[in-house]
C-alpha positions as CSV (number, residue, x, y, z in Angstrom):
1,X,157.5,35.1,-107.6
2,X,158.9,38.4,-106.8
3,X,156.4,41.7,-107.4
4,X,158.2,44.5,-109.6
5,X,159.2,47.0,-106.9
6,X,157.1,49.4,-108.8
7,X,153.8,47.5,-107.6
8,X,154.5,49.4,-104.1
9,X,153.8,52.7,-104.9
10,X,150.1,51.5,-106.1
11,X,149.3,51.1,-102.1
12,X,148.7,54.8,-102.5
13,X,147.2,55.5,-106.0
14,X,146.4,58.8,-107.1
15,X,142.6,58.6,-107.8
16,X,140.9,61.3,-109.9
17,X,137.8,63.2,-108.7
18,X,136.1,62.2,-111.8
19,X,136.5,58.7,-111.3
20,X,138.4,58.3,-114.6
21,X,141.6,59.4,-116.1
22,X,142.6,60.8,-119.8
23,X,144.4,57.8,-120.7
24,X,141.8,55.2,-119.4
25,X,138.6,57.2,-120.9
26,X,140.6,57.1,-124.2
27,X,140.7,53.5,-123.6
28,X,137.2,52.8,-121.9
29,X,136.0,54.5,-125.3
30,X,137.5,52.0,-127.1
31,X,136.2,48.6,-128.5
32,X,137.7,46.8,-125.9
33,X,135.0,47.0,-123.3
34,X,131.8,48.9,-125.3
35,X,129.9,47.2,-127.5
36,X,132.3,46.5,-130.7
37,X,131.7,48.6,-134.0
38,X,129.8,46.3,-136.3
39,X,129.0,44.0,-133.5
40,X,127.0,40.5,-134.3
41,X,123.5,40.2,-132.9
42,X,121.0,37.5,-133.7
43,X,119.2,39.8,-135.8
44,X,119.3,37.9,-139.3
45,X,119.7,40.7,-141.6
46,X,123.0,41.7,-140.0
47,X,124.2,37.9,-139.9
48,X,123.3,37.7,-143.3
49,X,125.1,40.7,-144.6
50,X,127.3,40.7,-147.7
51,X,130.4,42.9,-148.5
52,X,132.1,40.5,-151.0
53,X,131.2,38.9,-154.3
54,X,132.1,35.8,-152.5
55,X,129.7,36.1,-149.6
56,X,126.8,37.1,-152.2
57,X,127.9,33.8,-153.3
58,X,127.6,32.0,-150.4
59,X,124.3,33.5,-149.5
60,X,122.5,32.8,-153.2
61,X,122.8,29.3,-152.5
62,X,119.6,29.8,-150.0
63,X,122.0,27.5,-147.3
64,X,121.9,30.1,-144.9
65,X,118.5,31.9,-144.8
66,X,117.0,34.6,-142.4
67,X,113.9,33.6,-140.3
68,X,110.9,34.1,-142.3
69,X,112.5,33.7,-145.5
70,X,111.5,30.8,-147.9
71,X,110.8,27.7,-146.2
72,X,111.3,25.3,-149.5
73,X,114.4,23.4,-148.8
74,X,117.7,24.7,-150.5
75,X,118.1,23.1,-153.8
76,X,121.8,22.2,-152.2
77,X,122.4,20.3,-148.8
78,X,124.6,22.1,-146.6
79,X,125.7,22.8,-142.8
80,X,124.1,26.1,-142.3
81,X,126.1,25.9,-139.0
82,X,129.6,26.5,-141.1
83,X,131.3,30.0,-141.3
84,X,133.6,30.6,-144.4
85,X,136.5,33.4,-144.4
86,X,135.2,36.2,-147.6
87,X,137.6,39.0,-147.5
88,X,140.3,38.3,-149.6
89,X,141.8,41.5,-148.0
90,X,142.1,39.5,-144.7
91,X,143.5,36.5,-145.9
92,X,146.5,38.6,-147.9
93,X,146.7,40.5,-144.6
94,X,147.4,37.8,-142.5
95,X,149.4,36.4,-144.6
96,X,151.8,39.2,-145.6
97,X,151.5,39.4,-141.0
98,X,153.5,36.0,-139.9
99,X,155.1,35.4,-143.7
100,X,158.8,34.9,-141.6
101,X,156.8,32.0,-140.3
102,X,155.1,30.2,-143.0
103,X,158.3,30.5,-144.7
104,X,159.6,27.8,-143.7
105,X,156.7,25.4,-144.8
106,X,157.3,26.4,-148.3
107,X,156.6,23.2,-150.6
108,X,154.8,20.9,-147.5
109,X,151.9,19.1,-148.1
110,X,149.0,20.7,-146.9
111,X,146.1,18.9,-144.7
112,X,142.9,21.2,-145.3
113,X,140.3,19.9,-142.9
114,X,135.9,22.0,-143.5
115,X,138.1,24.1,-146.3
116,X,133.9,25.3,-147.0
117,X,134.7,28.2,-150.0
118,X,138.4,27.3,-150.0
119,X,139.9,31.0,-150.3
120,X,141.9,30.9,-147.3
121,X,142.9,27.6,-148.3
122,X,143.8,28.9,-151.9
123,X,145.9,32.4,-150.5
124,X,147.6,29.6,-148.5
125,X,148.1,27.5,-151.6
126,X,149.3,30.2,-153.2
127,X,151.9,31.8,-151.1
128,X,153.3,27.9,-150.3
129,X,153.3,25.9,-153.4
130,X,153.3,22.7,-151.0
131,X,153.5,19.6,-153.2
132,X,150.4,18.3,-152.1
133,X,147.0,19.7,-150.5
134,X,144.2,17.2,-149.2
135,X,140.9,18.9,-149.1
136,X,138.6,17.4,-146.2
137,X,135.4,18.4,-147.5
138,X,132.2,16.5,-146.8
139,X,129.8,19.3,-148.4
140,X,131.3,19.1,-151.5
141,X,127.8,19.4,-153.4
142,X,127.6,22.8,-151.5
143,X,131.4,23.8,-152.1
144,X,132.5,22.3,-155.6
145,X,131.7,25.4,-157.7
146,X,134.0,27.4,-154.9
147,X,136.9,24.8,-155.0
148,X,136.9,23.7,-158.8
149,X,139.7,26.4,-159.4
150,X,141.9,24.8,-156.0
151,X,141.0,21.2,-157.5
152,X,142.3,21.8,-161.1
153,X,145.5,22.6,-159.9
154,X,148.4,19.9,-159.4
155,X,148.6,18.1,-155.9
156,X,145.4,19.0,-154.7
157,X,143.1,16.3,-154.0
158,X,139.3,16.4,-152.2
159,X,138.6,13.4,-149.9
160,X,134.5,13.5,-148.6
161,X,135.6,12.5,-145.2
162,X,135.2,14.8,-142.4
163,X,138.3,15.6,-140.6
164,X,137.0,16.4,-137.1
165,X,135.6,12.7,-136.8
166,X,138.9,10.8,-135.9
167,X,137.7,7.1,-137.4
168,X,137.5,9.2,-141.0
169,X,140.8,11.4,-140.3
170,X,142.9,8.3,-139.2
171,X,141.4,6.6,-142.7
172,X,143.0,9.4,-144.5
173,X,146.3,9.5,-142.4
174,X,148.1,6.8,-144.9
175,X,151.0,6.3,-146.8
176,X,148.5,6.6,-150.6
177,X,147.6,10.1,-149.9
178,X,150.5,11.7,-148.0
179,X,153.6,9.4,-149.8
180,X,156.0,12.1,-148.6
181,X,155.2,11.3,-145.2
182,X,156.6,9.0,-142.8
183,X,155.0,7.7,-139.3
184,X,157.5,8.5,-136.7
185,X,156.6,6.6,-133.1
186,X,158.5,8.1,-130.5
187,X,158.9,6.2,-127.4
188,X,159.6,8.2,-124.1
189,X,163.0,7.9,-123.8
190,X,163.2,9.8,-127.3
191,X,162.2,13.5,-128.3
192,X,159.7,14.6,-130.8
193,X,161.3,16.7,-134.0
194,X,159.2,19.4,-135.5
195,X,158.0,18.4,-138.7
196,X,158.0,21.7,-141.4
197,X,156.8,19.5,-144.5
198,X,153.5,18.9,-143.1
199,X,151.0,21.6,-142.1
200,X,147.3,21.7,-140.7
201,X,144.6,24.2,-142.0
202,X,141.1,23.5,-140.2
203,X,138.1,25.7,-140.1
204,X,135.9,24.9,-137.0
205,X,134.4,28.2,-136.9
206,X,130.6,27.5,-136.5
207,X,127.4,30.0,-135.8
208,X,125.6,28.9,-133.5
209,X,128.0,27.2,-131.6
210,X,126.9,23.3,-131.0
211,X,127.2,22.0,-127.8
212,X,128.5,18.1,-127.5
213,X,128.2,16.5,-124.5
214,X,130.5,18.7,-121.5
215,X,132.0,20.8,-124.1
216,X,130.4,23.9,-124.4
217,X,130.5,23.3,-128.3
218,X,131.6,20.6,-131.0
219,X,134.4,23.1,-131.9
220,X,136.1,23.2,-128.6
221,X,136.1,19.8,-128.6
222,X,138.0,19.0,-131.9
223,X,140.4,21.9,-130.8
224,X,140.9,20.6,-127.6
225,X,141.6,16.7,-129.1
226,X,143.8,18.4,-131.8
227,X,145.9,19.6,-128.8
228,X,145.6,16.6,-126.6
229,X,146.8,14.1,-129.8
230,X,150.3,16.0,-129.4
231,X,151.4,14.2,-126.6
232,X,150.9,10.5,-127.1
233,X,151.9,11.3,-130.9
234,X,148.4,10.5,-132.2
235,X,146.6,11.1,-135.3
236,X,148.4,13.6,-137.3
237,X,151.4,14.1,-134.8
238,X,152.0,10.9,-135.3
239,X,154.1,12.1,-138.7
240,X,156.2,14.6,-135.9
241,X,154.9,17.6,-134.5
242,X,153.0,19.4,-136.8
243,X,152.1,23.2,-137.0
244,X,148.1,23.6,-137.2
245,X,146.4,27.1,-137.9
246,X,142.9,26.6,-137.0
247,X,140.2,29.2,-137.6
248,X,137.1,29.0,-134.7
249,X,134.8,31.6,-133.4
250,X,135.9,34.3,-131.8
251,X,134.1,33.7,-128.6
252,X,135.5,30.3,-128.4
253,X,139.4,30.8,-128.3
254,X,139.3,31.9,-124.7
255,X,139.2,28.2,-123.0
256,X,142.2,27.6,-125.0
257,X,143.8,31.1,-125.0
258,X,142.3,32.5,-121.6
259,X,143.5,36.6,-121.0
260,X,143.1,36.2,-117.6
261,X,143.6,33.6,-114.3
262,X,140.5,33.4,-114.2
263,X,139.9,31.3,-117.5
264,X,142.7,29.4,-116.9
265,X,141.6,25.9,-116.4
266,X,142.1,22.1,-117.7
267,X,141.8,23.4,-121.5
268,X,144.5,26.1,-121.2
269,X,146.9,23.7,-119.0
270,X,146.3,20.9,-121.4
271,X,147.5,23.7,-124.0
272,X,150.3,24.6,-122.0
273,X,151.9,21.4,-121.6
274,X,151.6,20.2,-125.4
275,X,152.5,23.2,-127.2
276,X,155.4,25.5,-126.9
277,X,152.9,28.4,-128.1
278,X,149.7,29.2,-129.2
279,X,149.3,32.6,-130.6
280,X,146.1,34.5,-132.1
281,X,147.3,35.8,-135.2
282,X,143.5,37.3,-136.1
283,X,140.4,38.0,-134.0
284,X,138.3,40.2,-132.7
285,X,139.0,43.4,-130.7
286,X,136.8,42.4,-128.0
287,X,138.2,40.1,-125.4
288,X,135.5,41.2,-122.6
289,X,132.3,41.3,-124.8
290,X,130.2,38.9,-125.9
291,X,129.6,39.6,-129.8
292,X,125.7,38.5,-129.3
293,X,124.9,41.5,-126.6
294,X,127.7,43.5,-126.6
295,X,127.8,43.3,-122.7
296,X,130.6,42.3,-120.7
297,X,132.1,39.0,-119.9
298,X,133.2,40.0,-116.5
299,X,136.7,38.9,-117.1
300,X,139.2,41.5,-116.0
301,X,142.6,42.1,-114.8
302,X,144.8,45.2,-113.6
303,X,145.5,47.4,-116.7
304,X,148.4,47.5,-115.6
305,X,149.5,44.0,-116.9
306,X,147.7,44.5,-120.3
307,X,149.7,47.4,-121.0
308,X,152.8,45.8,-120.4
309,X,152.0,42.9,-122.0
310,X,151.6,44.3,-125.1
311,X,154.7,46.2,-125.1
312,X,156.3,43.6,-124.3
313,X,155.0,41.7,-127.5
314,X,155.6,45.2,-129.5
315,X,159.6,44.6,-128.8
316,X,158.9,40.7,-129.6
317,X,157.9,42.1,-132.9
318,X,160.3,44.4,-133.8
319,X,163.0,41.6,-132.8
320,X,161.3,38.9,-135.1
321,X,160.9,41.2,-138.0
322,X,157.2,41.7,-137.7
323,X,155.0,44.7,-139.1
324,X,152.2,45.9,-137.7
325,X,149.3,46.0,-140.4
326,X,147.7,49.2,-140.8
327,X,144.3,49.7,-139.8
328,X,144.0,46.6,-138.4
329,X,146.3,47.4,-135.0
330,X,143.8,46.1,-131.4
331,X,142.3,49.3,-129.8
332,X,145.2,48.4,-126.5
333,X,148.3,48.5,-129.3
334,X,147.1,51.7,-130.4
335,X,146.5,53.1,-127.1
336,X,150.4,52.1,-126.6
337,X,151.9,53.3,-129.3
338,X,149.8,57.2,-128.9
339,X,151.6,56.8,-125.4
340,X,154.9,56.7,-126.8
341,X,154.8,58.6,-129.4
342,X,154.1,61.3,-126.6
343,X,157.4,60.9,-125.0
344,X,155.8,59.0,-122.2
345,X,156.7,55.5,-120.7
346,X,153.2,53.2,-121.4
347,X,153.8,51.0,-118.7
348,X,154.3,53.7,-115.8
349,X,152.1,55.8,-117.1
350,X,149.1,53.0,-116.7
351,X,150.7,52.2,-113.6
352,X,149.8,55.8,-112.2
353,X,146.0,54.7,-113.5
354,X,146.2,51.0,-112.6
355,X,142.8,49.7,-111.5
356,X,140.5,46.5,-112.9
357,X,138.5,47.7,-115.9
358,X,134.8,47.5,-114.4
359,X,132.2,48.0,-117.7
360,X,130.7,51.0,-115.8
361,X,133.4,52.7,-116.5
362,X,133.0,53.1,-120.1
363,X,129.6,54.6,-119.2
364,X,131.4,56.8,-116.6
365,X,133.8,58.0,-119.6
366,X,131.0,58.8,-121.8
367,X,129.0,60.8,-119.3
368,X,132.4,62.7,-118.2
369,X,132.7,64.1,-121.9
370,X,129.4,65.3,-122.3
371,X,130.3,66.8,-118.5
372,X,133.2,68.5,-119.9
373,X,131.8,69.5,-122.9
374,X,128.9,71.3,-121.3
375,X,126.2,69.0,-122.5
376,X,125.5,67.8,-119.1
377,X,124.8,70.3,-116.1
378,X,123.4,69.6,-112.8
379,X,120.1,70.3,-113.8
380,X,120.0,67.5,-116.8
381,X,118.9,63.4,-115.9
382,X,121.9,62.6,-116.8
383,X,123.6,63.9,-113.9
384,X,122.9,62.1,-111.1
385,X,123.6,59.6,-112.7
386,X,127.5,60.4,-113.1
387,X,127.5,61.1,-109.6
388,X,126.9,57.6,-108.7
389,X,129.0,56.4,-111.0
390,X,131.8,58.8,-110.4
391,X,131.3,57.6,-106.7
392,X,131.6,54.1,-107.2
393,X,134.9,54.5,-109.5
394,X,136.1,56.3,-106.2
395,X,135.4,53.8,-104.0
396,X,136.7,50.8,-106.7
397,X,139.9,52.6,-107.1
398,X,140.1,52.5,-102.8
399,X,139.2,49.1,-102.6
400,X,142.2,48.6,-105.3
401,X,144.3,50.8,-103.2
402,X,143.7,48.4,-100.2
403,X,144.6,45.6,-102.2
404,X,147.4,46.6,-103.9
405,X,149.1,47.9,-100.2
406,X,148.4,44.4,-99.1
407,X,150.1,42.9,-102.2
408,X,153.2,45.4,-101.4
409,X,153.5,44.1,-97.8
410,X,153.0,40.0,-99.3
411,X,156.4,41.4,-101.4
412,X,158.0,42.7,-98.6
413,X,157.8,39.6,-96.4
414,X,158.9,37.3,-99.4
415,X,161.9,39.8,-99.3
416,X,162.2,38.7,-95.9
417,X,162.3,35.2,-96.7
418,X,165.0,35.4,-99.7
419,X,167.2,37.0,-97.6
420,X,167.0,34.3,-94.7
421,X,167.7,31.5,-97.4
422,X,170.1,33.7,-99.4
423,X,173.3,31.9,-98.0
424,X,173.8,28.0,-97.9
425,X,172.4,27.7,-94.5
426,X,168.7,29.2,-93.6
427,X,169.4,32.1,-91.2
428,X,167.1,30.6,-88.1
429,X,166.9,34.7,-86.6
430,X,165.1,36.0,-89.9
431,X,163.5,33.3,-91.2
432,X,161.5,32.9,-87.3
433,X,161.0,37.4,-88.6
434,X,159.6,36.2,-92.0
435,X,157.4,33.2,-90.6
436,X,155.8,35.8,-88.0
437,X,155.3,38.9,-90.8
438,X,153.9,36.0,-93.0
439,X,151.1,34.8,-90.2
440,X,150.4,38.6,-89.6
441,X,150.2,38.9,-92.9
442,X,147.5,36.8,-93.5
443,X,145.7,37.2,-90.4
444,X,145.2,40.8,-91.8
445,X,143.7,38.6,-95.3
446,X,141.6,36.7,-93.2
447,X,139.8,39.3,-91.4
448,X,138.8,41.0,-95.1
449,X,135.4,41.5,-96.2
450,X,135.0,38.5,-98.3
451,X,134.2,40.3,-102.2
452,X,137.7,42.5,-101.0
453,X,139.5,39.3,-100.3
454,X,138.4,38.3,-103.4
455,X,139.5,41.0,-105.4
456,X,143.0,40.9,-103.3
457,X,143.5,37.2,-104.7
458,X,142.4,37.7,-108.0
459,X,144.7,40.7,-108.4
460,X,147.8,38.5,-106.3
461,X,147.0,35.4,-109.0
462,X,147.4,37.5,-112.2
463,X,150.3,39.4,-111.2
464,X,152.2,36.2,-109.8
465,X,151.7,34.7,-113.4
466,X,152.3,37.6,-115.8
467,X,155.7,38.1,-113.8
468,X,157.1,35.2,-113.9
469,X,159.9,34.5,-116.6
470,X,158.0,33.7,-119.2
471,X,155.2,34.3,-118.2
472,X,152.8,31.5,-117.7
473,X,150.1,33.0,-119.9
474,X,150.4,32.1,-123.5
475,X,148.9,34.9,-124.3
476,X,151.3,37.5,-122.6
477,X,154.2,34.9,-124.9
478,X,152.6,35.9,-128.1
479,X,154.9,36.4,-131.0
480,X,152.6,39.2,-133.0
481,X,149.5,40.9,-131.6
482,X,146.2,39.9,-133.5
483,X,145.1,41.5,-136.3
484,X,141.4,42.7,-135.9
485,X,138.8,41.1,-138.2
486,X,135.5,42.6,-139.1
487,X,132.5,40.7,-139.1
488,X,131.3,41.7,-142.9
489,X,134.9,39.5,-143.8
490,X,133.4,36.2,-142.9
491,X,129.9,35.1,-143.9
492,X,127.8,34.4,-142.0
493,X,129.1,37.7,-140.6
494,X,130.2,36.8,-137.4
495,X,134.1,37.1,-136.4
496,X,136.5,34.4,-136.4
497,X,139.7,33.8,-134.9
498,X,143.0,32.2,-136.2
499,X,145.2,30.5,-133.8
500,X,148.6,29.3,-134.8
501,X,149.2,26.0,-133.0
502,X,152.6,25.0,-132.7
503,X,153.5,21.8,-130.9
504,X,156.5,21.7,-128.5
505,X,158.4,18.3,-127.4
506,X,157.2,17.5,-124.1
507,X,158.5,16.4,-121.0
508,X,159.2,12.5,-120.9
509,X,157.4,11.9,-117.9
510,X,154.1,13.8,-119.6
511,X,154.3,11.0,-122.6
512,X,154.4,7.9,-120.4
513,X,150.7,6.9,-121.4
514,X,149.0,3.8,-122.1
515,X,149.9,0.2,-121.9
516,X,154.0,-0.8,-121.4
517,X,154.9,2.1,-119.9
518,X,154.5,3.9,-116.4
519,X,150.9,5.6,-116.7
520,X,152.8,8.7,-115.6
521,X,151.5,10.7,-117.6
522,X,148.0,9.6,-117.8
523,X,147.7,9.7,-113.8
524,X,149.0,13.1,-113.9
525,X,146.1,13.6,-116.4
526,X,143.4,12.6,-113.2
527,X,145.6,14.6,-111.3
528,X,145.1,17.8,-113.2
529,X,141.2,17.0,-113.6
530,X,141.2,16.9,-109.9
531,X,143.0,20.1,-109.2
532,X,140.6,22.0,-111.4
533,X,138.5,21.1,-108.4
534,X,140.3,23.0,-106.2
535,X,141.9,25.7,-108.4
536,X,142.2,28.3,-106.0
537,X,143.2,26.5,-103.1
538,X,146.7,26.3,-101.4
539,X,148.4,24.2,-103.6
540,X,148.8,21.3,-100.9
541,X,145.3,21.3,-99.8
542,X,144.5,20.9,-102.8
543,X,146.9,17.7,-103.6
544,X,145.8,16.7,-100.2
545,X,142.0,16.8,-101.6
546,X,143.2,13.9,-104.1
547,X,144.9,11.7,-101.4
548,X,145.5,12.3,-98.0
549,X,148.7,12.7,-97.3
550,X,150.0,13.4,-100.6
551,X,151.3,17.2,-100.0
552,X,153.4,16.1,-97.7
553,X,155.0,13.2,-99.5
554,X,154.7,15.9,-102.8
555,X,155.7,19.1,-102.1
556,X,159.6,18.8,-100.6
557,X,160.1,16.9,-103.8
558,X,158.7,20.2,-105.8
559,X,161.2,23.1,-105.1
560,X,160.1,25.2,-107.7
561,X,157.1,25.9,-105.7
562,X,159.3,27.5,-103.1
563,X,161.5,29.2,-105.0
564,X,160.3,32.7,-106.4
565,X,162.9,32.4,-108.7
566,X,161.3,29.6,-110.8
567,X,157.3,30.8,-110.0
568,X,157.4,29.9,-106.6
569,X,156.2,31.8,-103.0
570,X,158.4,31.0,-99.8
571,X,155.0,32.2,-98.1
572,X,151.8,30.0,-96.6
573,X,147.9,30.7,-96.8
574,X,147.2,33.3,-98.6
575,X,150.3,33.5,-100.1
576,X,151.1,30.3,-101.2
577,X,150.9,28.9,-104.7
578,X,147.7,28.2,-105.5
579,X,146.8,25.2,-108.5
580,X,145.3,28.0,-110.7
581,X,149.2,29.6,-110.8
582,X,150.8,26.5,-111.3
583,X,153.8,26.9,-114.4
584,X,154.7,23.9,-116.6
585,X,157.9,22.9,-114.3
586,X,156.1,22.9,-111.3
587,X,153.3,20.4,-113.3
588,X,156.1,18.5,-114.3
589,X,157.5,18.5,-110.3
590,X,154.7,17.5,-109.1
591,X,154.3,14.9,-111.8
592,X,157.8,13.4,-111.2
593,X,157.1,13.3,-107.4
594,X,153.8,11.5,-107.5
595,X,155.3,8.6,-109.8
596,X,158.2,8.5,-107.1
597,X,155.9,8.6,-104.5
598,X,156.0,4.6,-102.7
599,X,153.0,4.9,-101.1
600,X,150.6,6.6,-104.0
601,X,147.2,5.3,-104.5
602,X,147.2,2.5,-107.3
603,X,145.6,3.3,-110.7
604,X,141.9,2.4,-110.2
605,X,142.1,3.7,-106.9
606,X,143.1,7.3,-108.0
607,X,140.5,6.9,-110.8
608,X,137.8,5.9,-107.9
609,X,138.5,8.9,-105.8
610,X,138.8,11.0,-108.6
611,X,135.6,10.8,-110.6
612,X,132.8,8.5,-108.0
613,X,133.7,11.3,-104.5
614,X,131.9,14.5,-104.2
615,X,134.3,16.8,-105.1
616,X,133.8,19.7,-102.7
617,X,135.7,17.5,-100.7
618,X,135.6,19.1,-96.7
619,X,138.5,21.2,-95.6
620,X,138.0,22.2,-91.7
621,X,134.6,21.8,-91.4
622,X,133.1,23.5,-94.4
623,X,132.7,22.7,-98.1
624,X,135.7,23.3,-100.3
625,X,133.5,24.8,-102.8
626,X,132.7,27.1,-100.8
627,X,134.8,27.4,-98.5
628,X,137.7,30.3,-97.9
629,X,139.8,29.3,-100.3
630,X,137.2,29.3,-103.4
631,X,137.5,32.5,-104.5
């Protein structure tokens, strides 16, 4: 994938003397790396806060109870691990947000799986008068006197199963409570229709989050089955693809929605490949901080790429007829919108400023106020310590420079390479030019200090996907920016997310699972667990990790991954594709090739090699993982 030619005149980035600019202390200020206003710790009292009748509510049932408080057991049986939506505000807010997409579900029937205090299932009731609304509710004790007022009303009906246990949801799934609905099995050789008269509403949002088994919690598992059900047509799918908005915690939309390359792996492909997008309608304005500490998560990418992103989004918005919601704007969408208000362009204005946003550098903005406010002289404390901090932005921003010259030259020798297979014959003269400029190239990578190397790839992987078209992110697709929720609006007060699910109609040779057909698609299933392995390794030594001899049987069969034009690099090594990068036609390449592969491993072999052999497999001598390539 080409680099915008703009990305070459960050080799020599102008880097302030005080280690930050205007723009990015603006931003470093903001709630997007410091510790967010109104932030949850595990202090009870702030967990346990109320700023709605409806969370008073919720709390006088003794359900939820602060450490130390009385021990008697509740006179009702609940999960105190449940979160319920209380801001009534929110709810309309959202609502009144993405209302030209619920449109179109006006009169469905409604599947409400953990509706707890039912008022976002009753603002959704509501504003879609479906003709039917199953409530899922299995602490109805707890949550009668908040749903009588949904129950009385016509079409609604409460079922005591539990909805995240499948054997429960599939006895609901039948034709006595959803007689509107019709089971539609699609084989492969026929395409999935969206199906508008049904839609999903789940709440999984859950404080503390409960691990189950190698999912860091319960609730990442249900989401991650409710995405993986699209593709063989399963559980409730199986009526079409079906729309689900699902509420979870705000620190656990990021395996499914990850910001970065970094935190894409097996969830967010698996996401990638079922759905054509998942969006985050509402959350939290604090992608890199954990809502427990405040601290960072120490997942970051050139600012560059953020700001672009969202005004890229902002134009999506004004196209689909989409109004930003006062007050509720993310800190980033404000910072774009002051920008061009000013008369300045956003993107090249951050592009002047581009480096990774470190957390010190919030710090760093704080101290250079008080510096150029007089509060601070060189006589204070304070001072040395914005010296050292002013000196390691400085050197940061070089060790970006470095990188980003690097990245410039990678550009120029793919340049190299599309010219010498511009014409129907490969030009022999200047591809033997590119070939050589490529080795160079990467001898130069090779002979980095490791942690710069590192940095060098990291910044290569997340420009390669943001620039592709689209991009591979499903974040940098979303159709409206999130709205930002406060914790006080859900009780306990910790903050939620929404994602909008929608399901897309995949790829034949992805659906070719289980018995009577090809197993394509479930072998491509080992073969994606395997690449996770091997994530930031050269795409064909990390097929060759699976079976030997399978990138070269593979990858002339894949010609996306050598075309730029379609995501791919004409370059080897360190500028190859890596499996981290991988878009969906290149999954669906690779997937294609395998199956037409003669001499591929049979099924219980790949399964043998795939989850019995160590898999920091060796690659020349040293362990894969940790060898050059994991970075």
């Amino acid at each position: 994938m080409m680099f915008p030619a703009r990305i070459r005149l960050r080799a020599s980035l102008h880097i302030p003397q005080n280690g930050c600019s205007i723009l990015l202390q603006r931003r470093f200020a903001s709630t997007a790396l410091g510790k967010p206003s109104g932030s949850t710790s595990l202090c009870a009292s702030n967990i346990l806060k109320t700023s709605t009748p409806l969370a008073k509510k919720l709390k006088d049932t003794f359900v939820w109870r602060a450490p130390g408080q009385n021990r008697s057991k509740p006179p009702i049986k609940g999960d105190k691990y449940r979160v319920n939506v209380v801001s009534e505000e929110l709810c309309d807010d959202i609502i009144n947000y993405i209302k030209p997409t619920l449109e179109r579900h006006k009169g469905c029937d409604i599947i409400d799986l953990f509706p707890g205090a039912g008022l976002w299932s009753k603002k959704m009731h509501d504003f879609l008068e479906p003709r039917s609304h199953l409530l899922l509710e299995p602490d109805i004790a707890l949550y009668q006197p908040f749903l009588q007022d949904l129950l009385d009303r016509p079409g609604v009906k409460h079922l005591p199963e539990s909805g995240i246990i499948w054997e429960e949801l599939i006895k609901v799934l039948n034709p006595e409570n959803l007689p509107h609905q019709v089971e539609k099995r699609y084989p492969p050789n026929e395409t999935p229709e969206r199906n508008d008269s049904l839609l999903v509403l789940a709440n999984l949002s859950m404080f503390p989050k409960r691990k189950f088994r190698s999912f860091d919690s319960l609730a990442q598992l249900v989401l991650y089955q409710f995405i993986s059900s699209i593709r063989p047509g399963a559980l409730i799918q199986k009526y079409g693809l079906v729309r689900m908005l699902v509420w979870t915690s705000d620190v656990e939309k990021f395996g499914t929605l990850p910001r970065t390359v970094q935190r894409r792996r097996r969830q967010a492909f698996e996401a990638e490949i079922n759905t054509q997008c998942i969006t985050e309608v509402a959350g939290a304005d604090t992608a890199n901080v954990d809502n427990n500490t405040g601290t960072a998560r120490g997942f970051f990418r050139d600012s560059t790429l953020d700001m672009e992103s969202v005004a890229k989004t902002y134009k999506r918005m004004q196209k689909g007829g989409f109004s930003l919601i006062p007050g509720r704007e993310t800190q980033l969408m404000r910072d774009y919108l002051d920008v061009v208000e000013s008369g300045e362009d956003p993107v090249t204005s951050a592009n002047d400023e581009a480096f990774i946003m470190r957390p010190f550098r919030q710090e760093l903005a704080e101290l250079q106020e008080k510096v150029d406010t007089g509060q601070i002289t060189g006589d204070d404390p304070e001072w040395k310590r914005y010296k050292r901090l002013v000196y390691k932005a400085n050197w940061a921003d070089k060790r970006q420079a470095s990188s980003t010259g690097l990245l410039s030259e990678m550009q120029a020798v793919e340049e190299i390479f599309v010219a010498a297979h511009s014409g129907k014959r490969a030009r022999p003269k200047m591809l033997e030019k590119a070939e050589d400029a490529d080795a160079d190239w990467n001898y130069k990578v090779e002979k980095l200090e490791r942690t710069l190397r590192n940095e060098l790839i990291l910044l290569r992987d997340n420009w390669h996907i943001f620039n592709q078209n689209p991009p591979v992110l499903q974040w940098d697709r979303r159709y409206v920016d999130p709205l930002v929720v406060k914790d006080d609006e859900f009780f306990p007060s910790v903050p939620c997310a929404l994602l909008d699910i929608e399901p897309r109609a995949i790829e034949r040779i992805f659906r070719e699972m289980g018995a009577g057909t090809t197993r394509a698609g479930d072998t491509f299933d080992i073969i994606l667990r395997a690449l996770m392995s091997y994530t930031m390794a050269p795409i064909g030594k990390a097929l060759d990790s699976i079976y030997p001899g399978a990138a070269e049987a593979i990858l002339p069969l894949c010609p996306s991954l050598r075309d730029p034009a379609q995501g791919g690099r004409y370059g080897t090594g360190y500028s190859e594709v890596t499996a981290r990068t991988l878009n969906l036609k290149q999954m669906e390449e690779i997937a294609v090739a395998w199956d037409k592969w003669p001499f591929k491993p049979d099924w219980a072999e790949l399964i043998a090699r795939t989850t019995t052999e160590d898999v920091a497999e060796s690659y020349e001598g040293e362990s894969m993982s940790t060898s050059r390539w994991d970075l």
